[in-house]
C-alpha positions in Angstrom: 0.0 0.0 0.0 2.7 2.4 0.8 4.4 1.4 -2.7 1.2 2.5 -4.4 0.7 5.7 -2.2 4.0 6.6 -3.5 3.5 6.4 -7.5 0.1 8.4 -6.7 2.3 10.8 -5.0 4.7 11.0 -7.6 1.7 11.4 -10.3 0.9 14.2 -8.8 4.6 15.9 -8.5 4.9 15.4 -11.8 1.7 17.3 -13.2 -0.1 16.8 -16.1 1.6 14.8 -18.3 0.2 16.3 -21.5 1.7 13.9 -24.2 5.2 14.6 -24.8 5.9 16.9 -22.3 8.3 17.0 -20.1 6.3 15.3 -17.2 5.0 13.0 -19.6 8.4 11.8 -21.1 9.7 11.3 -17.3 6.9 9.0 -16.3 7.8 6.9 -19.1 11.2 6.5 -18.1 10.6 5.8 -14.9 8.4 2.9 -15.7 11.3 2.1 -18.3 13.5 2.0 -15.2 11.6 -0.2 -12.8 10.6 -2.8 -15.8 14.6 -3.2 -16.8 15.1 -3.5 -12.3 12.8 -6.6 -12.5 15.3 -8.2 -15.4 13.3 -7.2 -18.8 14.5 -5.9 -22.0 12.5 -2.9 -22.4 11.9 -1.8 -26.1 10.9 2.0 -26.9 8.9 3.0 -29.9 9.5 6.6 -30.5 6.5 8.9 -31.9 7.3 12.1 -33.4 4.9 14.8 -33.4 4.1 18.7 -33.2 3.2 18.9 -29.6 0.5 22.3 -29.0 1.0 23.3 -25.2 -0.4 26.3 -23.1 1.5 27.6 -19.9 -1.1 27.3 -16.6 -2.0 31.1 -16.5 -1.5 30.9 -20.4 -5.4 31.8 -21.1 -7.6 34.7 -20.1 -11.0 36.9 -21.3 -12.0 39.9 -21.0 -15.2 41.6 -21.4 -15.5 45.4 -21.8 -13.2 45.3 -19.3 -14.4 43.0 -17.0 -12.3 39.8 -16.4 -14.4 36.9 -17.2 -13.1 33.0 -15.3 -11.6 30.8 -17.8 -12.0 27.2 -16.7 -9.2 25.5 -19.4 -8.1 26.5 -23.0 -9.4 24.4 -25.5 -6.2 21.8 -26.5 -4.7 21.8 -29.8 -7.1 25.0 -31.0 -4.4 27.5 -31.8 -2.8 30.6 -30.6 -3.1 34.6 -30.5 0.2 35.4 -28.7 0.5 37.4 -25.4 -1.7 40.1 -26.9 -4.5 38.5 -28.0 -7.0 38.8 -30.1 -9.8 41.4 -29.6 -13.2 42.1 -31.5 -16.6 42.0 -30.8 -18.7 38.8 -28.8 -21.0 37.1 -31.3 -23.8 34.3 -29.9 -23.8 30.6 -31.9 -26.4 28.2 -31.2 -28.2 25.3 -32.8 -26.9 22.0 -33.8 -25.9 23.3 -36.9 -23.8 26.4 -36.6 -24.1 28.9 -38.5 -19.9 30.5 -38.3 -20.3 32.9 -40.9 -22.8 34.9 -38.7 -20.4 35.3 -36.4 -17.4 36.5 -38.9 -14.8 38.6 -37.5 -16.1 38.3 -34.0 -15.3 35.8 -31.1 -18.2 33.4 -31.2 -20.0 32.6 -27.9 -21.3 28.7 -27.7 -23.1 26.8 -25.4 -22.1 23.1 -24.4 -24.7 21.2 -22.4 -22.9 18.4 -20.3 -25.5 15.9 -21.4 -26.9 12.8 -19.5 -27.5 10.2 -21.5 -28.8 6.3 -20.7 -26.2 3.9 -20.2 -28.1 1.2 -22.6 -27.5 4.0 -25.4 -23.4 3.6 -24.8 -23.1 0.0 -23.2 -24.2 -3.4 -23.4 -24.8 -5.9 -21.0 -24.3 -9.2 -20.6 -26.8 -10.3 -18.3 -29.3 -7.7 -18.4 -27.4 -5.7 -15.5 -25.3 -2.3 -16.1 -22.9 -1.0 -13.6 -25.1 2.4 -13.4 -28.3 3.6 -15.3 -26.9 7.2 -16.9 -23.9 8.7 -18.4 -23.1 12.7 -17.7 -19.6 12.5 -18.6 -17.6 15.9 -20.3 -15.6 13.9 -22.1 -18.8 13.0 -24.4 -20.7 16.0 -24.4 -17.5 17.7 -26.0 -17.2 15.1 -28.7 -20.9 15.8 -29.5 -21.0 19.3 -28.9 -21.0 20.4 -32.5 -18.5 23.1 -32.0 -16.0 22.5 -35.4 -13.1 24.9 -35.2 -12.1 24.0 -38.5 -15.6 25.2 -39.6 -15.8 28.3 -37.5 -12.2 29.6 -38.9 -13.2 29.5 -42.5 -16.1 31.2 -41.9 -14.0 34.1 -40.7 -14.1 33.6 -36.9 -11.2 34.3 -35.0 -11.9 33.0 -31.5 -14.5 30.6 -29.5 -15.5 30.5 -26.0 -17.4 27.6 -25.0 -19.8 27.9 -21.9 -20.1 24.8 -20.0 -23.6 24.0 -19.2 -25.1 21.6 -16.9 -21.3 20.8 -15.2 -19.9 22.3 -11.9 -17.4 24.9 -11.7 -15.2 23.4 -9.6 -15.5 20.6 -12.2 -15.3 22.7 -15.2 -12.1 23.7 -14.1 -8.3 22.1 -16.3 -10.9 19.7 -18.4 -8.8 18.9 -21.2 -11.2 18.4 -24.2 -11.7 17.4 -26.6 -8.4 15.2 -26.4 -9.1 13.8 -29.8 -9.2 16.6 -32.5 -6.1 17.4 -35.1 -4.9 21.0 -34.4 -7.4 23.5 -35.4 -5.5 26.5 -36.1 -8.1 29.0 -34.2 -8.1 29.8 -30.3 -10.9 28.7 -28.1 -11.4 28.1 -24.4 -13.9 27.0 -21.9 -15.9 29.0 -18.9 -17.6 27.4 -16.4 -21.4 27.7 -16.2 -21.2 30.8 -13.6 -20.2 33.0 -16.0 -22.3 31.5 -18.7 -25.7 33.6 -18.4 -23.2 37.2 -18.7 -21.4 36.0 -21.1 -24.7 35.0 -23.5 -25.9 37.9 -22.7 -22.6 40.0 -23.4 -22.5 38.2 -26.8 -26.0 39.6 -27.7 -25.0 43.0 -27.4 -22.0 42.3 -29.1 -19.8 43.8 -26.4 -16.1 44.0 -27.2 -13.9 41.2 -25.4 -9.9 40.3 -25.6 -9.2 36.3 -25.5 -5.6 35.2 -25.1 -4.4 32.0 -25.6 -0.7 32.4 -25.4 0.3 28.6 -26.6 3.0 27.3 -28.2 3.7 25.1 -31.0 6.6 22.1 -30.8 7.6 21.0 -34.2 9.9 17.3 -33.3 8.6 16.9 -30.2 8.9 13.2 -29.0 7.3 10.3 -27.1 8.1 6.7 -26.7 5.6 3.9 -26.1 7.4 1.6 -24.2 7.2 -2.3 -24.1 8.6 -5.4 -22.6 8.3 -9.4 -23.1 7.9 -12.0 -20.6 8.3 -15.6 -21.7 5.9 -18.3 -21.9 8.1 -21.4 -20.6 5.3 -24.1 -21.4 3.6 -25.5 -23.8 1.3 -22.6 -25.5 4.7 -20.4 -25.3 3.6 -19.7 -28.9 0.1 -17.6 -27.4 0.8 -14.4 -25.8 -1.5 -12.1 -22.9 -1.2 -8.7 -23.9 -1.6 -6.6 -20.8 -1.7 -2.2 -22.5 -2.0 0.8 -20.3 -1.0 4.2 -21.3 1.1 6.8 -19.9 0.0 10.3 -20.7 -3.1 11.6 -18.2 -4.0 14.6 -16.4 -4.4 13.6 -13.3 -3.4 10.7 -11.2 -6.8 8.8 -12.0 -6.0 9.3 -15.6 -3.8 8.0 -16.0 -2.6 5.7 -13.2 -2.7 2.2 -14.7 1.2 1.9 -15.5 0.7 1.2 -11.0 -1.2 -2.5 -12.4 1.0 -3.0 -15.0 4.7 -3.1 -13.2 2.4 -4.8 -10.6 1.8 -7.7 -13.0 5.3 -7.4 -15.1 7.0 -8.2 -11.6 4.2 -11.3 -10.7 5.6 -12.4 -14.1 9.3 -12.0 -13.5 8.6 -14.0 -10.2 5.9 -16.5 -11.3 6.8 -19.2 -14.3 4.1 -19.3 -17.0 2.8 -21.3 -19.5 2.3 -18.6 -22.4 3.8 -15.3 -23.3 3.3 -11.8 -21.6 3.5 -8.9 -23.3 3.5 -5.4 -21.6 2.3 -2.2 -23.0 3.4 1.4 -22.2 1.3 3.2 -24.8 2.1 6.5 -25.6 -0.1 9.1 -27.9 -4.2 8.6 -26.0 -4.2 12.0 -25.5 -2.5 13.0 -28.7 -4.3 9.6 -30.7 -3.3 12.0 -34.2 0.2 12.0 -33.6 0.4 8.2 -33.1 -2.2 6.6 -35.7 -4.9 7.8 -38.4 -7.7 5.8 -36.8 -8.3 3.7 -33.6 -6.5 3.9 -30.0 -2.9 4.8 -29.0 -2.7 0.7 -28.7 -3.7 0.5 -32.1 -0.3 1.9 -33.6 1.5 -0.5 -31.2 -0.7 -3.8 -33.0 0.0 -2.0 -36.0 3.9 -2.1 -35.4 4.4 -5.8 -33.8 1.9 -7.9 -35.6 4.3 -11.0 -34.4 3.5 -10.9 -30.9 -0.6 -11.1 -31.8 -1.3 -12.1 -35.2 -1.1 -15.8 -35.9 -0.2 -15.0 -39.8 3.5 -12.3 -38.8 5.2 -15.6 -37.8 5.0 -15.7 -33.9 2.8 -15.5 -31.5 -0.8 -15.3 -31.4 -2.5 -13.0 -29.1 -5.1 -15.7 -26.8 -6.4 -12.4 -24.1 -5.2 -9.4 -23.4 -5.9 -7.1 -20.3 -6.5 -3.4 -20.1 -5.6 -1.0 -16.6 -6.9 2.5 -17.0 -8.3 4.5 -14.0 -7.6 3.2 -10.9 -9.6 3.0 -7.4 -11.6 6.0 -9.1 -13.6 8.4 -7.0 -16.6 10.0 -7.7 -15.3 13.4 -6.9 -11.9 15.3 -7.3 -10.8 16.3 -3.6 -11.3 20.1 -4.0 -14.6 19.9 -5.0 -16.7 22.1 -2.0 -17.8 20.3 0.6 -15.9 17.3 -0.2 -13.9 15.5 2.7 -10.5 13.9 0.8 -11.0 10.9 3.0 -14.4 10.2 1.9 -14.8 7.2 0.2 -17.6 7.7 -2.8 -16.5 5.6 -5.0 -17.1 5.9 -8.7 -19.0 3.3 -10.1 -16.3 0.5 -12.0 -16.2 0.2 -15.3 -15.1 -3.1 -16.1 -15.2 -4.4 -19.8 -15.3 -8.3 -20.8 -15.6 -8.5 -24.4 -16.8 -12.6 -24.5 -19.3 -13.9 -22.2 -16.5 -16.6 -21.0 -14.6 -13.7 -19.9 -17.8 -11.7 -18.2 -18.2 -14.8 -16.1 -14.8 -15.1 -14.8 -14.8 -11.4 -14.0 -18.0 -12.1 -11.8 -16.2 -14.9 -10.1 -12.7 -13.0 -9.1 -12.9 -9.2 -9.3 -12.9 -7.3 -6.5 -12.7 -3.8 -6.9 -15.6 -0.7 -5.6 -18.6 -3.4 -5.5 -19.5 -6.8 -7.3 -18.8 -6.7 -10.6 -21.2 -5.8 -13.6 -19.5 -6.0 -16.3 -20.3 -5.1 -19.5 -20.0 -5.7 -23.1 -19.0 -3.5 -25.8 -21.5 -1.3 -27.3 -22.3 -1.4 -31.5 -20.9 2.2 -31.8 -18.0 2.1 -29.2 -15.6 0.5 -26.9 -14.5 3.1 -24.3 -10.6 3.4 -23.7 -7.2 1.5 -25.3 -9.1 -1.9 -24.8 -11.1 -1.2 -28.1 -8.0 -2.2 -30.3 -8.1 -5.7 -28.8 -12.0 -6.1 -29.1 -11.4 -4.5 -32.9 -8.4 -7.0 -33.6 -10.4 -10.6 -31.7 -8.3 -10.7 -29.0 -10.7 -11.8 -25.8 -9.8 -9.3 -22.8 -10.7 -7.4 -19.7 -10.5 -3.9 -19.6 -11.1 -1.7 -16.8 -12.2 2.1 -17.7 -14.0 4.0 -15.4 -14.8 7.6 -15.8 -15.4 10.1 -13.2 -16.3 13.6 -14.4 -13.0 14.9 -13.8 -11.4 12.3 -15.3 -9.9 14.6 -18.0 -9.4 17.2 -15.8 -5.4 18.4 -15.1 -5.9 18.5 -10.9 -3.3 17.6 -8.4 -6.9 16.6 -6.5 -8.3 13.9 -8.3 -10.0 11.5 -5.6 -8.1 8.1 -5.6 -9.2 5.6 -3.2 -5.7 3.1 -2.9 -7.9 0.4 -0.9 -9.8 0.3 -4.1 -6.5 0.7 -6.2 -4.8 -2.3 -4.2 -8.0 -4.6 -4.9 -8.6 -4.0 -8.6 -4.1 -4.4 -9.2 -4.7 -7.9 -7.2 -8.0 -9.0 -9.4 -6.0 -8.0 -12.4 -3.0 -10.3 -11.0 -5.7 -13.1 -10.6 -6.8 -12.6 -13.9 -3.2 -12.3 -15.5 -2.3 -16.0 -14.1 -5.3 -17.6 -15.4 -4.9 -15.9 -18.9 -1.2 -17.5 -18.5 -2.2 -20.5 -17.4 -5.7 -22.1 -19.1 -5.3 -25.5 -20.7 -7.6 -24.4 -23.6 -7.5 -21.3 -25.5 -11.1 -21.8 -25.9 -12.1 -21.1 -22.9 -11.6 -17.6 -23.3 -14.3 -17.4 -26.1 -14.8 -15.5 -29.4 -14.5 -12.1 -29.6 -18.1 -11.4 -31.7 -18.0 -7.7 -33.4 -21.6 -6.3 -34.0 -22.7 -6.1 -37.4 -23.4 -3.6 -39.5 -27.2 -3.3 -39.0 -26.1 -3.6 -35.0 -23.9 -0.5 -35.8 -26.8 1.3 -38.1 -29.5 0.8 -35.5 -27.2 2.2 -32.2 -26.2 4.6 -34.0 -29.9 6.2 -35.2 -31.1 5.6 -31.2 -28.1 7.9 -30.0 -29.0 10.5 -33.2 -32.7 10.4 -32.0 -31.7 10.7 -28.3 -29.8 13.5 -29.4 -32.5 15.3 -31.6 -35.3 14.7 -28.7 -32.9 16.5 -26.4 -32.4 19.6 -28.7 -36.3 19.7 -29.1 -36.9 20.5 -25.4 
């Protein structure tokens, strides 16, 4: 316990470990460090990117005069140097935006935080879903509509977003969307307290002054990392791959490379029958720099098809397992009101993408609560375990998401009895991956068809137009 209360400890020195940064790159070779201590030959795969990065006080507005809160710049939007960028405030609504009404003004745009059914996002094995409703950021900025792309060739030279529907104290270092190419036009977030102001500022068409003083990094660098433990029986030829990833905001997210040297030194101890592999991924929260479609993991599979695919010529991938997010809290410890050693935990959630798998999950994993797991929705497969479940292999992925889970806080709520519990079920789960007689009995990874895919996808669209109607 003390191990693990370190390495949160140290998470939290280090600060947000925005990919390729300077935090970022030292967590890596740290974990580097302690795999090659426990006698492995660790192998690097270096990514080479532009990095996009604004300082903390990098990001500011002002409105005819008045400073107005900023709660996080929007990543990877652009620039307008220490002296900003000044015109007047111009209101965007609707699904559809309409930019050019807003040309050669700073466009004001509201993002609900929406709340969503599960059913629409998961699927269930046995009827049961770890929790009924989804009000996560991270989603509501993917579906916001907000297209910066869109907004700059329509003549637009800045975007503040208004949180809607999401706590200040929440609001505050999100860093989304994580997923979007550079944009080449600034935009940041304000929390919801400043929202009805600024709306109505924007209507007026009061003058303001954003500044997003960021910085572009042509050759910036990161290195997925990697290391192979042996099988020494007689499925040597199968391999268990076992992925994390290193870059996060926070020390929930990310806080899985904890599991992973866990299980890389149970391995180094423990003979087993088939291969391990362990995976450092570098690139989730930069998935453009790494790859042109899927997770960070998926330009790793792409790279080292002989330690899954049965047709490079070695091994072929039997299970894998995925560690993102652990002993998760409902609440980041700063939040008001909230008393760091309170215990509300954040529902798990916990992944099994063949019903085989789902019922050995139920029978050892111990974590927050019994187990629910779930199976992969048509449309997605939260987190880096949705390479595997693309790719066949049978695995376990554990990916829960607390609101602030994207959010860059030296305060996000980590519960290490939790921690300690879900690292051990993973152990369990690692030596009876290693060890099963029969390959079978991990089942058959079953991707939904494309009618599955066609009919989730029109239930979210209606959920989504219902919403807008009211």
């Amino acid at each position: 316990m003390t191990s693990y209360a370190h390495q949160i400890d140290r998470l939290n020195a280090l600060g947000p470990r925005r990919s390729g940064n300077a935090a970022h790159r030292a967590l890596i070779d740290d974990v580097a460090a302690d795999l090659a201590a426990l006698g492995y030959r660790v192998e690097r795969d270096t990514h080479t990117f532009e990095r996009w990065d604004a300082p903390e006080r990098g990001a500011s507005l002002t409105v005819d005069g008045r400073d107005v809160e900023v709660s996080s710049p929007w990543p990877y939007s652009g620039e307008t140097g220490a002296a900003g960028v000044t015109a007047p405030l111009a209101r965007v609504s609707g699904h559809r935006k309409d930019w050019a009404s807003a040309a050669g003004c700073i466009a004001v745009v509201e993002v609900a935080n929406i709340q969503a059914p599960a059913a629409l996002v998961l699927d269930s094995w046995g009827g049961d879903l770890p929790f009924d409703a989804v009000a996560n950021p991270v989603i509501s900025a993917e579906l916001s509509g907000v297209d910066l792309t869109a907004a700059r060739a329509a003549g637009v030279v800045g975007v503040v977003t208004v949180w809607r529907g999401l706590a200040d104290d929440e609001a505050r270092g999100q860093y989304l969307p994580f997923t979007r190419p550079y944009q080449g036009l600034p935009a940041v977030w304000v929390p919801e307290t400043e929202g009805d102001g600024l709306v109505a500022a924007a209507r007026r068409g009061a003058r303001a002054t954003l500044v997003l003083d960021a910085t572009r990094h042509p050759g910036a660098s990161m290195d997925t990392v990697w290391a192979i433990s042996p099988g020494t029986g007689p499925h040597a030829d199968e391999s268990v791959i076992v992925v994390t990833h290193s870059d996060g905001g926070n020390a929930v997210e990310e806080n899985g490379f904890i599991g992973l040297l866990a299980l890389a030194r149970d391995a180094a101890e423990v003979p087993h029958d088939r291969t391990i592999v362990f995976v450092l991924v570098a690139g989730h929260l930069r998935i453009s720099a790494v790859t042109v479609h899927g997770q960070a993991t998926t330009a790793w599979l792409d790279a080292h098809p002989e330690l899954w695919r049965a047709d490079a010529g070695g091994c072929t991938a039997v299970g894998g397992l995925v560690i993102e997010h652990l002993g998760a809290k409902r609440r980041r410890d700063d939040a008001p009101g909230t008393d760091p050693g309170h215990e509300e935990l954040e529902p798990e959630l916990l992944y099994a993408t063949t019903r085989e798998l789902d019922e050995l999950a139920r029978a050892v994993w111990e974590g927050a609560g019994p187990a629910h797991p779930v199976k992969p929705g048509a449309v997605v497969h939260l987190g880096e375990g949705e390479p595997l479940f693309e790719n066949g292999i049978p695995a376990i992925a554990l990916v829960t998401g607390p609101v602030s889970l994207l959010a860059e806080t030296p305060y996000a709520g980590v519960d290490l009895d939790v921690l300690a519990r879900q690292v051990e079920s993973f152990r369990t789960l690692q030596r009876w991956l290693a060890a099963a007689p029969d390959r079978a009995a991990f089942g058959t990874v079953r991707r939904p068809s494309r009618f599955r895919k066609l009919l989730a996808g029109a239930r979210i669209a209606w959920f989504l137009s219902r919403r807008r109607q009211r």
